[in-house]
PAKOLMAR-984956 format. One record per residue: x negated, y, z negated of N, C-alpha, C in turn; residue in three letters. Coordinates in pm, whole numbers, plus 50000, padded with zeros to 5 digits. Each point is the difference from the previous one (the first is absolute). Example, Ala and Ser with C-alpha at 12.3 -4.5 7.8 and 13.67 -1.06 7.14 Angstrom:
486814943149220500895011950000499105012050000ALA
500355010550072499185011949994500775010949927SER
This chain:
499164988150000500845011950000499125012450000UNK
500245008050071499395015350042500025007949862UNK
498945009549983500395012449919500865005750024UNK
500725003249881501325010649999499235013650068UNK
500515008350062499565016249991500585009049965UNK
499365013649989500725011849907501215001550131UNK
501275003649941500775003850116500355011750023UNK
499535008349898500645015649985498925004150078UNK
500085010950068499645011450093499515014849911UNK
498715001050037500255014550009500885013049927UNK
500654999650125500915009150024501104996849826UNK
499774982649970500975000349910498845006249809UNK
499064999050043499025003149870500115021850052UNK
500205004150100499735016549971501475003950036UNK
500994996350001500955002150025500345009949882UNK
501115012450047500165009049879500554993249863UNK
501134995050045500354992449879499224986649929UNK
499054995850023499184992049944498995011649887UNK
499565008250048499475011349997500775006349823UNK
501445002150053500545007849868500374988449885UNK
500334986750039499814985249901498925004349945UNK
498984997050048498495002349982499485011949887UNK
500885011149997499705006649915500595002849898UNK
501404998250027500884990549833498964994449958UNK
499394991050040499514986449916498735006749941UNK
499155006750088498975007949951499825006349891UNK
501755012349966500085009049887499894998649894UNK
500394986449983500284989549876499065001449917UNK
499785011649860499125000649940499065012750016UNK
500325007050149499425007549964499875015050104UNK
501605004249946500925011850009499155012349948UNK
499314998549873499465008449929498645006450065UNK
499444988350074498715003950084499925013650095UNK
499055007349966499855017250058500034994250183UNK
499024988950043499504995750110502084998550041UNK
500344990849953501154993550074501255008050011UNK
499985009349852500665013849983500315009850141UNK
498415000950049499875005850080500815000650168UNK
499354985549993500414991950162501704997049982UNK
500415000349879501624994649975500675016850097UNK
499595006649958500295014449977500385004250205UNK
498954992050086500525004150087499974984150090UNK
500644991949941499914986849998500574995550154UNK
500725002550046500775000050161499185003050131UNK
499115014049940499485002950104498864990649977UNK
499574999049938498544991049887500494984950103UNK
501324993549960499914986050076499885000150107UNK
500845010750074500135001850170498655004150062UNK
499115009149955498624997950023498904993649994UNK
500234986649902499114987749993500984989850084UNK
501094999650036500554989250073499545005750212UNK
500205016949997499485000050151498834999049993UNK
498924998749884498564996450010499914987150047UNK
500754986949888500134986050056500244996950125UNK
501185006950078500654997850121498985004050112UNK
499335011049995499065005150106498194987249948UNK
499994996449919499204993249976498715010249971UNK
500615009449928498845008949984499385001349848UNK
500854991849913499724998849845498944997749935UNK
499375008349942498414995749965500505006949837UNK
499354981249929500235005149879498645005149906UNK
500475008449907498895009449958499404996149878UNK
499125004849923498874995249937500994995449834UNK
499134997249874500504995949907499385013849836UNK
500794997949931499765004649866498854986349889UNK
498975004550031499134982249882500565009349834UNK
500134991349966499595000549870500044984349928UNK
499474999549876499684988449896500874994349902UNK
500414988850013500724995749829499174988449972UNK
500015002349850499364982449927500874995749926UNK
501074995150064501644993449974500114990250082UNK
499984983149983499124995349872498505002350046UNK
499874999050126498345002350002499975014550074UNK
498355001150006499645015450127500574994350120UNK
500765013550055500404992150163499715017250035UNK
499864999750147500075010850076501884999950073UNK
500425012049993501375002850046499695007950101UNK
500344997650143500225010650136501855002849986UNK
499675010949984501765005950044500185011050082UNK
501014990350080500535006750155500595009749964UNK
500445009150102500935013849984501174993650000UNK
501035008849976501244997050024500824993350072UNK
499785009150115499954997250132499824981750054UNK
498644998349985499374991150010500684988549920UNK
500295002949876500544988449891501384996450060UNK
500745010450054501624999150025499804986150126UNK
498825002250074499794992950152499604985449937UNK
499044997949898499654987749915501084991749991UNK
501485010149921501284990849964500274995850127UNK
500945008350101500414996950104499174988350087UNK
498844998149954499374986650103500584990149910UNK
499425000749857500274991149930501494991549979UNK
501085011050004501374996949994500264991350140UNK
499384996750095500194990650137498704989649961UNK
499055000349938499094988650042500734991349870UNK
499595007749901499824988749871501314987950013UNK
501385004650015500824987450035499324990650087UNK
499635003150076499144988250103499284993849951UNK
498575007349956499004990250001500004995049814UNK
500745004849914500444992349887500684982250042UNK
500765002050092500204983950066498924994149987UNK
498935007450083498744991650020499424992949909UNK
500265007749881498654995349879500664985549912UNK
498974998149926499784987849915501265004849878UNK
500074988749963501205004549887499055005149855UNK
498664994350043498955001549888499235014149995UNK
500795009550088499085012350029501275011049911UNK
498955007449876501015005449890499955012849988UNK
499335009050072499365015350022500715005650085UNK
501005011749945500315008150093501244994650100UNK
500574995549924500974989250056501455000949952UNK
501495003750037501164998449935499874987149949UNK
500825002949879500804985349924498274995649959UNK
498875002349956498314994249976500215008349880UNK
497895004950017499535008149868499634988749883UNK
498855008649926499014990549910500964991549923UNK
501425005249938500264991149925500434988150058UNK
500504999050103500394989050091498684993550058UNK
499155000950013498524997350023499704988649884UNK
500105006749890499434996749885500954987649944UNK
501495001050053500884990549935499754988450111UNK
499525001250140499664986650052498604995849964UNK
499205008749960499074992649955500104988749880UNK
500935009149924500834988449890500104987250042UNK
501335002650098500364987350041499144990750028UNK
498715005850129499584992550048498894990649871UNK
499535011149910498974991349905501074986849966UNK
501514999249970500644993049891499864987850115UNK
500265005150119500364985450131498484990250010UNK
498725009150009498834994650007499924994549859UNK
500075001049871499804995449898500684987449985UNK
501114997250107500944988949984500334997749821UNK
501075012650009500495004549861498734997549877UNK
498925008750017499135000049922498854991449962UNK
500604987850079498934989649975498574997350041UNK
499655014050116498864997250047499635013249993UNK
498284998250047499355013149973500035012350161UNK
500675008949918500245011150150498535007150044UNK
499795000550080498645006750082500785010250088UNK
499235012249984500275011250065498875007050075UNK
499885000050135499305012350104500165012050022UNK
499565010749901500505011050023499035007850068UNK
500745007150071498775008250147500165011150023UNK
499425010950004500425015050009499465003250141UNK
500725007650098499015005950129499215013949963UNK
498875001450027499015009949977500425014750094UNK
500135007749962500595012350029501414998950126UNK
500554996649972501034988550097501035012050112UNK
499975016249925501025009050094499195004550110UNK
498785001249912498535007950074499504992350106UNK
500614987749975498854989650122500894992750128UNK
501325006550024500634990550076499655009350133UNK
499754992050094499624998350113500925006150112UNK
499765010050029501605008650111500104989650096UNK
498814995950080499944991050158500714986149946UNK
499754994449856500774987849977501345000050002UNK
500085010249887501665005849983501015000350136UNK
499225006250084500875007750144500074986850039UNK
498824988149991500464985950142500954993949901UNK
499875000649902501354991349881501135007250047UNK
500325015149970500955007350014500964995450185UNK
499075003650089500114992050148500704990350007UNK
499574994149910500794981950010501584996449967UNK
500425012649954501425004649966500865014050062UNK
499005008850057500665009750058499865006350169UNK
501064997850029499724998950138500095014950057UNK
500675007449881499785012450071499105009249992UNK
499005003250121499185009549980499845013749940UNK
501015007850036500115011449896500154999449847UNK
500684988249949499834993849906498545002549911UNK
498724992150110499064997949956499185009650009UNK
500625011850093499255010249981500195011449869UNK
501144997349963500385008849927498804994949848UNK
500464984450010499094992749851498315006550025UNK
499594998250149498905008250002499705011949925UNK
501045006450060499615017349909499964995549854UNK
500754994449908500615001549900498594996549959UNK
499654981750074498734994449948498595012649993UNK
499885001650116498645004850015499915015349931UNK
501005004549958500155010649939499315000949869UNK
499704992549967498704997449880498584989350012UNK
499495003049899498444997050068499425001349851UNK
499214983649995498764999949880498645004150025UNK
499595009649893498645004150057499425007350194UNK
501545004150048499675005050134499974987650101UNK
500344989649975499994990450090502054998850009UNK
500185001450106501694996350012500734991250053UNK
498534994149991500374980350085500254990049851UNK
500625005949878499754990249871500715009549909UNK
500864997749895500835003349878501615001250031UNK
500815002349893501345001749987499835012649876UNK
500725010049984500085008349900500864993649909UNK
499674997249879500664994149881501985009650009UNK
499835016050022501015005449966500814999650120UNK
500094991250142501195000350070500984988349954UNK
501275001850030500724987550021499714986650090UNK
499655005650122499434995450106499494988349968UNK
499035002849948498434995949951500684985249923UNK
500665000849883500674988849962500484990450060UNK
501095004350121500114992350109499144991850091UNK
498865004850029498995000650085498894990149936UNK
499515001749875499934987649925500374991149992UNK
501274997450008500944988749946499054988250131UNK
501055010050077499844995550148498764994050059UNK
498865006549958498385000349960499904979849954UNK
500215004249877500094987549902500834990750033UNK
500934997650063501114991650065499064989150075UNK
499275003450109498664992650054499834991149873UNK
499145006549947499464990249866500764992749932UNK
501425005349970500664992649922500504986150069UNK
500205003250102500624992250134499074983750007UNK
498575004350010498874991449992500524993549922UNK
499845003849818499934993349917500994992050019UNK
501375000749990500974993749975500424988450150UNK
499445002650099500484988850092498564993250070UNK
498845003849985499104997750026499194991749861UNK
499785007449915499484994149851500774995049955UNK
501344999650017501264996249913499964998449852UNK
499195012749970500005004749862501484999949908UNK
500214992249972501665002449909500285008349905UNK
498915003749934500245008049885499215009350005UNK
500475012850029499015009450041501095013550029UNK
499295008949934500895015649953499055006150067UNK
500375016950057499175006850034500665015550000UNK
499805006849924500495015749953498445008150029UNK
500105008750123499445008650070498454994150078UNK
499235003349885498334994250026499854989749913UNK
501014997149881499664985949913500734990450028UNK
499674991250026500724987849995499174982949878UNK
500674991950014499994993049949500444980450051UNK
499524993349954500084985750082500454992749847UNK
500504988949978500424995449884499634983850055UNK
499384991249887499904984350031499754992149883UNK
500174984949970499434995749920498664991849989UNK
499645005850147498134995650082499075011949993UNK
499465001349877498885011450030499164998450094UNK
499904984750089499134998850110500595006550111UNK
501034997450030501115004250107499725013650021UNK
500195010649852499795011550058498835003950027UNK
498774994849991498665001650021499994999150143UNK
500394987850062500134998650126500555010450078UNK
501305006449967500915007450025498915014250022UNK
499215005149911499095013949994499415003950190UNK
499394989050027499145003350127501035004650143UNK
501304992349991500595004550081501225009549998UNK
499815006849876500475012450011499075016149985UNK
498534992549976499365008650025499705001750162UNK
499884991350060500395001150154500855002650083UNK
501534999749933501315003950083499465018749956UNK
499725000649870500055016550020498665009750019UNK
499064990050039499425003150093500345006250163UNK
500794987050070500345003150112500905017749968UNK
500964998649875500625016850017498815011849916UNK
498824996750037499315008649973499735002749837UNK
500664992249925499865000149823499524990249937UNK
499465007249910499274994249878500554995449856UNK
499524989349994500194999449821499335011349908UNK
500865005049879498755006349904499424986449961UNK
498705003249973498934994949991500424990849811UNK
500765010149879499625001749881501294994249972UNK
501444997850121501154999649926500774984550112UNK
498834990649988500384986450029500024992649865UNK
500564991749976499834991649860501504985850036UNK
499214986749940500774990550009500324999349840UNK
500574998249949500654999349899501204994049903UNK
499944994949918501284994549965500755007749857UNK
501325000849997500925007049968499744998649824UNK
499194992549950499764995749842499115013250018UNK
499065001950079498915013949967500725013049999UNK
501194999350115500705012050006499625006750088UNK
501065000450119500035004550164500405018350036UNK
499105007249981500115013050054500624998950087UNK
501365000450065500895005250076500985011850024UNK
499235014250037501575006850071500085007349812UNK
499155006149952499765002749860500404994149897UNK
500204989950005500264990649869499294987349990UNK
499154994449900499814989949986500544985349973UNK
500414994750068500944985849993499094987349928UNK
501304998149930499324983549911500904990350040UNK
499664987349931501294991250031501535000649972UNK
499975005249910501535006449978500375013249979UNK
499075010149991500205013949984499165009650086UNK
499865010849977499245012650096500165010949937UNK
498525004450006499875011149888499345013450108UNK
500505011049954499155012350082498774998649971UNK
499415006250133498484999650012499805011649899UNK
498464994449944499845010749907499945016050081UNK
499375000750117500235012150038501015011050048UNK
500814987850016501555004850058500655005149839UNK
499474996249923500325004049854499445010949947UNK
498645000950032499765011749953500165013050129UNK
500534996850090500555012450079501565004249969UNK
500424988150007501325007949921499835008649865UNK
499334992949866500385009249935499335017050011UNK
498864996850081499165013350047501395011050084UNK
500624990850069500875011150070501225001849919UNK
500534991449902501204999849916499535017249922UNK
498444998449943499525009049866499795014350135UNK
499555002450089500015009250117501715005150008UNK
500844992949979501185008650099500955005249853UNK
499334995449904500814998149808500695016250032UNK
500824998749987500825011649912500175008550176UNK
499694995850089500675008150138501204995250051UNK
500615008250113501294992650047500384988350034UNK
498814992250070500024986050052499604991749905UNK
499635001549885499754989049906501114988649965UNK
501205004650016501064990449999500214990650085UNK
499835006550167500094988350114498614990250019UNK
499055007349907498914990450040499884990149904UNK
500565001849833500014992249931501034989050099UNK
500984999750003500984994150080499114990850099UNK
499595003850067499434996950130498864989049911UNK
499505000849902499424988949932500544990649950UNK
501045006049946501114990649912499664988450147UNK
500615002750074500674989950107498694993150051UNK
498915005350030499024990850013499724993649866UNK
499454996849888499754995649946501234986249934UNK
501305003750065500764984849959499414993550083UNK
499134996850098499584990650089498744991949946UNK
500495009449862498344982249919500485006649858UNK
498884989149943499925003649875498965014049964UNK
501285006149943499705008949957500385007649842UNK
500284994149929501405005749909499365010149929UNK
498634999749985499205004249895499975019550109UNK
499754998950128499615008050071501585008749966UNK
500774992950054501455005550035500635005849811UNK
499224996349934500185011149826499515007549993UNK
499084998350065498665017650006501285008850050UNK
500294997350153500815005350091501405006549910UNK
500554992149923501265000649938499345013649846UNK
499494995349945499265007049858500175019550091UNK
499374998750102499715013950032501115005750043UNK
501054991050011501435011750086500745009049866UNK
Protein backbone atom coordinates (compact mmCIF):
# COMPACT_ATOMS: atom_id res chain seq x y z
CA UNK A 1 0.00 0.00 0.00
CA UNK A 2 1.25 3.57 -1.13
CA UNK A 3 1.90 6.55 1.23
CA UNK A 4 -1.00 8.50 2.19
CA UNK A 5 -0.30 12.31 0.98
CA UNK A 6 -0.96 15.75 2.37
CA UNK A 7 -4.21 16.64 0.49
CA UNK A 8 -4.73 20.20 1.43
CA UNK A 9 -3.37 22.84 -0.96
CA UNK A 10 -1.84 25.87 -0.53
CA UNK A 11 -4.28 28.04 -1.29
CA UNK A 12 -6.12 26.01 1.65
CA UNK A 13 -3.04 26.84 4.43
CA UNK A 14 -3.08 31.08 3.20
CA UNK A 15 -6.49 31.31 2.58
CA UNK A 16 -8.10 34.44 4.50
CA UNK A 17 -10.13 32.50 6.63
CA UNK A 18 -7.58 29.94 7.67
CA UNK A 19 -5.60 33.05 8.35
CA UNK A 20 -8.35 34.67 10.91
CA UNK A 21 -8.86 30.70 12.66
CA UNK A 22 -5.25 31.06 12.91
CA UNK A 23 -5.31 34.02 14.92
CA UNK A 24 -8.18 33.17 17.34
CA UNK A 25 -6.04 30.35 18.20
CA UNK A 26 -2.89 32.48 18.40
CA UNK A 27 -4.54 35.24 20.96
CA UNK A 28 -5.10 32.69 23.43
CA UNK A 29 -3.06 34.05 26.26
CA UNK A 30 -1.86 36.77 24.97
CA UNK A 31 -4.25 39.87 24.38
CA UNK A 32 -2.17 41.79 26.88
CA UNK A 33 1.04 41.65 24.65
CA UNK A 34 2.22 45.46 23.46
CA UNK A 35 3.67 43.34 20.10
CA UNK A 36 0.10 41.62 19.42
CA UNK A 37 -1.79 44.73 20.96
CA UNK A 38 -0.38 46.38 18.26
CA UNK A 39 -0.95 44.18 15.03
CA UNK A 40 -4.68 43.37 16.67
CA UNK A 41 -5.23 47.15 16.35
CA UNK A 42 -5.08 47.18 12.57
CA UNK A 43 -5.60 43.46 12.28
CA UNK A 44 -7.66 43.26 8.67
CA UNK A 45 -5.43 45.25 6.92
CA UNK A 46 -2.40 43.31 8.90
CA UNK A 47 -4.12 39.75 7.51
CA UNK A 48 -4.97 41.01 4.00
CA UNK A 49 -1.35 42.12 3.60
CA UNK A 50 0.41 38.91 4.71
CA UNK A 51 -2.21 36.77 2.78
CA UNK A 52 -1.43 39.03 -0.82
CA UNK A 53 2.26 38.44 0.31
CA UNK A 54 1.47 34.44 0.40
CA UNK A 55 -0.60 34.60 -2.84
CA UNK A 56 2.03 36.61 -4.97
CA UNK A 57 4.65 34.29 -3.40
CA UNK A 58 6.49 37.14 -2.23
CA UNK A 59 6.54 36.33 1.71
CA UNK A 60 9.82 36.50 3.29
CA UNK A 61 9.74 35.82 6.84
CA UNK A 62 11.74 38.11 9.13
CA UNK A 63 14.35 37.72 11.75
CA UNK A 64 13.73 36.57 15.60
CA UNK A 65 13.80 38.20 19.27
CA UNK A 66 16.85 35.50 21.25
CA UNK A 67 16.57 35.61 24.55
CA UNK A 68 17.38 32.83 27.55
CA UNK A 69 15.38 30.71 30.11
CA UNK A 70 16.84 28.02 32.62
CA UNK A 71 13.26 26.44 32.98
CA UNK A 72 14.05 23.30 33.61
CA UNK A 73 17.34 23.66 31.87
CA UNK A 74 19.38 26.76 29.80
CA UNK A 75 17.65 26.75 26.42
CA UNK A 76 18.01 29.52 23.84
CA UNK A 77 14.34 30.99 22.72
CA UNK A 78 14.09 32.60 18.92
CA UNK A 79 10.81 34.56 18.78
CA UNK A 80 9.09 35.36 15.61
CA UNK A 81 7.13 38.62 15.11
CA UNK A 82 3.69 38.56 15.11
CA UNK A 83 3.14 38.52 11.92
CA UNK A 84 5.31 35.63 11.43
CA UNK A 85 3.80 33.61 14.56
CA UNK A 86 0.06 34.20 13.17
CA UNK A 87 1.65 32.32 9.65
CA UNK A 88 3.36 29.42 12.15
CA UNK A 89 -0.48 28.68 13.39
CA UNK A 90 -2.10 28.78 10.07
CA UNK A 91 0.52 26.08 8.63
CA UNK A 92 0.25 24.27 11.66
CA UNK A 93 -3.69 24.21 11.89
CA UNK A 94 -3.52 22.07 8.17
CA UNK A 95 -0.36 19.92 8.76
CA UNK A 96 -0.50 18.69 12.34
CA UNK A 97 -4.01 16.68 11.71
CA UNK A 98 -2.10 14.87 9.05
CA UNK A 99 1.05 14.00 9.97
CA UNK A 100 -0.13 13.21 13.82
CA UNK A 101 -1.77 10.02 11.82
CA UNK A 102 1.64 9.33 10.92
CA UNK A 103 3.31 8.92 14.23
CA UNK A 104 3.90 6.06 16.70
CA UNK A 105 1.37 5.86 19.42
CA UNK A 106 4.71 5.95 21.56
CA UNK A 107 5.61 9.54 20.44
CA UNK A 108 4.38 11.92 23.67
CA UNK A 109 5.74 15.63 22.85
CA UNK A 110 3.72 18.17 21.62
CA UNK A 111 0.94 16.10 20.82
CA UNK A 112 -3.16 16.40 21.58
CA UNK A 113 -4.65 13.93 24.06
CA UNK A 114 -0.10 13.14 25.15
CA UNK A 115 2.27 15.27 27.50
CA UNK A 116 4.78 14.05 30.31
CA UNK A 117 2.14 12.83 32.45
CA UNK A 118 0.82 10.44 29.93
CA UNK A 119 4.47 9.61 28.99
CA UNK A 120 5.24 8.81 32.40
CA UNK A 121 1.92 6.72 33.08
CA UNK A 122 2.99 4.34 30.05
CA UNK A 123 6.12 4.05 31.26
CA UNK A 124 4.26 2.67 34.32
CA UNK A 125 2.47 0.38 32.51
CA UNK A 126 5.04 -0.72 30.46
CA UNK A 127 7.65 -1.42 33.60
CA UNK A 128 4.43 -3.52 35.33
CA UNK A 129 3.95 -5.69 31.68
CA UNK A 130 7.92 -6.30 31.42
CA UNK A 131 8.13 -7.21 35.14
CA UNK A 132 5.40 -9.86 34.38
CA UNK A 133 3.51 -8.38 37.47
CA UNK A 134 6.73 -7.76 39.31
CA UNK A 135 8.35 -10.88 39.15
CA UNK A 136 11.27 -10.03 37.11
CA UNK A 137 14.01 -7.58 36.98
CA UNK A 138 13.07 -4.35 34.69
CA UNK A 139 16.11 -2.92 32.63
CA UNK A 140 15.83 0.44 31.26
CA UNK A 141 17.78 2.37 28.12
CA UNK A 142 17.56 5.74 28.66
CA UNK A 143 19.02 8.05 25.80
CA UNK A 144 19.02 11.75 25.44
CA UNK A 145 19.83 13.42 21.76
CA UNK A 146 22.74 15.94 22.09
CA UNK A 147 21.60 19.41 21.24
CA UNK A 148 18.61 17.81 19.29
CA UNK A 149 16.59 21.53 17.98
CA UNK A 150 20.09 22.89 17.02
CA UNK A 151 21.13 19.85 14.99
CA UNK A 152 18.29 18.82 12.71
CA UNK A 153 19.27 18.78 9.31
CA UNK A 154 16.99 21.25 6.79
CA UNK A 155 18.14 18.90 3.45
CA UNK A 156 16.91 15.73 5.66
CA UNK A 157 13.83 17.33 6.94
CA UNK A 158 12.73 18.75 3.30
CA UNK A 159 13.38 14.83 1.58
CA UNK A 160 11.21 13.41 4.74
CA UNK A 161 8.81 16.37 4.43
CA UNK A 162 8.67 15.47 0.21
CA UNK A 163 7.61 12.10 0.94
CA UNK A 164 4.19 13.46 2.07
CA UNK A 165 3.67 16.71 0.30
CA UNK A 166 3.03 17.01 -3.06
CA UNK A 167 2.49 20.48 -3.15
CA UNK A 168 5.21 22.67 -4.08
CA UNK A 169 4.25 25.96 -2.80
CA UNK A 170 3.59 24.10 0.18
CA UNK A 171 7.27 23.35 0.41
CA UNK A 172 8.22 26.51 -0.42
CA UNK A 173 6.51 28.26 1.99
CA UNK A 174 8.16 25.46 4.90
CA UNK A 175 11.36 26.75 3.14
CA UNK A 176 11.01 30.31 4.20
CA UNK A 177 9.69 29.45 7.58
CA UNK A 178 12.72 26.71 7.77
CA UNK A 179 15.61 28.61 6.53
CA UNK A 180 14.55 31.65 8.25
CA UNK A 181 16.84 30.73 11.09
CA UNK A 182 20.33 29.66 11.30
CA UNK A 183 22.94 28.14 14.04
CA UNK A 184 26.07 29.92 14.29
CA UNK A 185 25.44 31.56 10.53
CA UNK A 186 25.14 28.32 8.87
CA UNK A 187 21.22 27.97 7.60
CA UNK A 188 21.59 24.53 6.31
CA UNK A 189 20.97 23.14 10.31
CA UNK A 190 18.57 24.19 13.49
CA UNK A 191 14.81 24.71 14.38
CA UNK A 192 14.18 27.80 16.78
CA UNK A 193 12.99 26.29 20.09
CA UNK A 194 10.17 29.39 20.12
CA UNK A 195 8.08 28.50 16.80
CA UNK A 196 5.11 26.26 16.75
CA UNK A 197 6.32 25.02 13.57
CA UNK A 198 9.37 23.72 14.90
CA UNK A 199 7.36 21.20 17.22
CA UNK A 200 5.68 19.90 14.32
CA UNK A 201 8.69 19.62 12.27
CA UNK A 202 10.36 17.56 14.91
CA UNK A 203 7.78 15.28 15.45
CA UNK A 204 7.84 14.65 11.89
CA UNK A 205 11.84 14.73 12.12
CA UNK A 206 11.64 11.88 14.79
CA UNK A 207 8.77 9.87 13.18
CA UNK A 208 11.78 8.38 10.80
CA UNK A 209 13.35 7.16 13.94
CA UNK A 210 10.51 6.22 15.70
CA UNK A 211 9.19 4.37 12.65
CA UNK A 212 12.68 2.31 12.56
CA UNK A 213 12.39 1.37 15.99
CA UNK A 214 9.06 0.01 16.15
CA UNK A 215 8.72 -2.01 12.74
CA UNK A 216 12.22 -2.54 11.93
CA UNK A 217 13.77 -3.22 15.66
CA UNK A 218 10.40 -4.14 16.81
CA UNK A 219 11.25 -2.56 19.97
CA UNK A 220 7.90 -3.11 22.08
CA UNK A 221 8.47 -1.11 24.84
CA UNK A 222 9.78 2.04 24.09
CA UNK A 223 8.51 5.84 24.93
CA UNK A 224 9.92 8.82 23.35
CA UNK A 225 8.97 12.62 24.58
CA UNK A 226 10.99 15.16 22.36
CA UNK A 227 14.98 14.32 22.47
CA UNK A 228 14.46 11.59 25.40
CA UNK A 229 13.34 8.53 24.91
CA UNK A 230 13.51 5.31 26.50
CA UNK A 231 13.47 1.25 25.63
CA UNK A 232 12.10 -1.05 28.54
CA UNK A 233 13.19 -5.12 28.81
CA UNK A 234 13.84 -7.85 31.08
CA UNK A 235 17.41 -8.53 28.90
CA UNK A 236 20.00 -6.07 29.90
CA UNK A 237 21.81 -7.88 26.97
CA UNK A 238 19.08 -7.07 24.49
CA UNK A 239 19.38 -3.50 25.18
CA UNK A 240 23.12 -3.47 24.79
CA UNK A 241 22.61 -4.92 21.48
CA UNK A 242 19.85 -2.50 20.78
CA UNK A 243 22.64 0.82 21.51
CA UNK A 244 24.70 0.44 18.07
CA UNK A 245 21.78 0.58 15.92
CA UNK A 246 20.28 3.45 17.07
CA UNK A 247 23.32 5.17 17.21
CA UNK A 248 23.35 4.58 13.45
CA UNK A 249 19.66 5.20 12.46
CA UNK A 250 20.43 8.78 14.00
CA UNK A 251 23.29 9.06 12.49
CA UNK A 252 21.82 8.69 9.04
CA UNK A 253 19.34 12.00 10.44
CA UNK A 254 22.40 13.71 11.18
CA UNK A 255 22.15 13.21 15.33
CA UNK A 256 23.90 12.37 18.08
CA UNK A 257 23.64 10.78 21.37
CA UNK A 258 24.70 13.04 24.46
CA UNK A 259 27.65 11.49 25.21
CA UNK A 260 26.85 11.75 29.50
CA UNK A 261 22.97 10.91 29.31
CA UNK A 262 22.99 7.06 28.02
CA UNK A 263 22.58 4.65 31.01
CA UNK A 264 21.10 0.95 31.16
CA UNK A 265 19.56 0.63 34.28
CA UNK A 266 17.14 -1.03 36.42
CA UNK A 267 14.15 0.52 38.20
CA UNK A 268 15.46 -0.80 42.04
CA UNK A 269 18.38 2.10 41.40
CA UNK A 270 15.77 4.53 40.20
CA UNK A 271 15.06 5.69 36.49
CA UNK A 272 15.45 9.54 35.78
CA UNK A 273 12.58 9.99 33.50
CA UNK A 274 10.80 13.27 32.18
CA UNK A 275 11.81 14.88 35.94
CA UNK A 276 10.95 12.34 38.23
CA UNK A 277 12.70 9.50 39.47
CA UNK A 278 10.81 6.08 39.13
CA UNK A 279 11.10 2.97 41.44
CA UNK A 280 9.25 -0.15 41.42
CA UNK A 281 6.22 1.07 42.82
CA UNK A 282 6.58 4.79 43.28
CA UNK A 283 8.32 8.09 41.69
CA UNK A 284 9.77 10.73 43.38
CA UNK A 285 10.78 14.40 41.94
CA UNK A 286 14.12 14.84 40.78
CA UNK A 287 16.02 16.51 43.28
CA UNK A 288 16.48 19.39 40.92
CA UNK A 289 13.11 19.75 39.70
CA UNK A 290 12.67 20.28 43.54
CA UNK A 291 14.83 22.63 44.22
CA UNK A 292 13.59 24.85 41.24
CA UNK A 293 10.29 24.87 42.27
CA UNK A 294 10.75 25.94 45.61
CA UNK A 295 13.40 28.65 44.22
CA UNK A 296 10.52 29.94 41.99
CA UNK A 297 7.57 29.24 44.62
CA UNK A 298 10.08 31.70 47.31
CA UNK A 299 10.73 34.29 43.90
CA UNK A 300 7.00 34.95 43.04
CA UNK A 301 5.91 34.82 47.39
CA UNK A 302 3.58 37.47 48.08
CA UNK A 303 3.05 38.71 44.05
CA UNK A 304 -0.05 38.31 41.94
CA UNK A 305 0.74 34.96 40.38
CA UNK A 306 1.76 33.18 43.42
CA UNK A 307 -1.61 31.54 43.62
CA UNK A 308 -1.74 30.08 39.96
CA UNK A 309 1.69 28.87 40.30
CA UNK A 310 1.24 27.28 43.62
CA UNK A 311 -1.75 25.56 41.80
CA UNK A 312 0.12 24.71 38.84
CA UNK A 313 2.34 22.58 41.39
CA UNK A 314 -0.35 21.30 43.31
CA UNK A 315 -1.29 19.40 40.03
CA UNK A 316 2.09 18.32 39.09
CA UNK A 317 3.17 16.92 42.09
CA UNK A 318 -0.12 14.39 42.51
CA UNK A 319 1.76 12.48 39.81
CA UNK A 320 4.19 10.83 42.54
CA UNK A 321 4.91 10.76 45.78
CA UNK A 322 4.97 13.66 47.14
CA UNK A 323 2.91 14.40 50.34
CA UNK A 324 5.72 15.80 52.25
CA UNK A 325 6.39 18.44 49.17
CA UNK A 326 2.59 19.15 48.62
CA UNK A 327 2.56 20.47 52.91
CA UNK A 328 5.31 22.81 52.27
CA UNK A 329 2.93 23.95 49.33
CA UNK A 330 -0.28 23.87 51.62
CA UNK A 331 1.63 25.46 55.13
CA UNK A 332 2.38 28.67 52.88
CA UNK A 333 -1.21 29.51 51.48
Amino acid sequence: MGRILFSHTYEDIISVENLLAAWREFLKGKRKKRDVRQFQYHLFDNIHALHRDLVGLTYCHGGYEHFKISDPKPRDIHKASVRDRLLHHAIYRKLYPFFDRTFIYGSYSCRLGKGTHKAMNQFRVFAYKVSKNHTRTRWVLKCDIRKFFASIDHQTLFAILEKYIPDQNILWLLHEVVGSFSVNGAHSQGLPLGNLTSQLLVNIYMNEFDQYIKHTLKAKYYIRYADDFVFLSDSKKQLELLLPYIIVKLSELKLQLHPNKVSIQTFATGVDFLGWVHFVDHRVLRTSTKKRMLRRLAECAGQSGEQATKESYFGMLRHGNTKQLQGILAAGQ
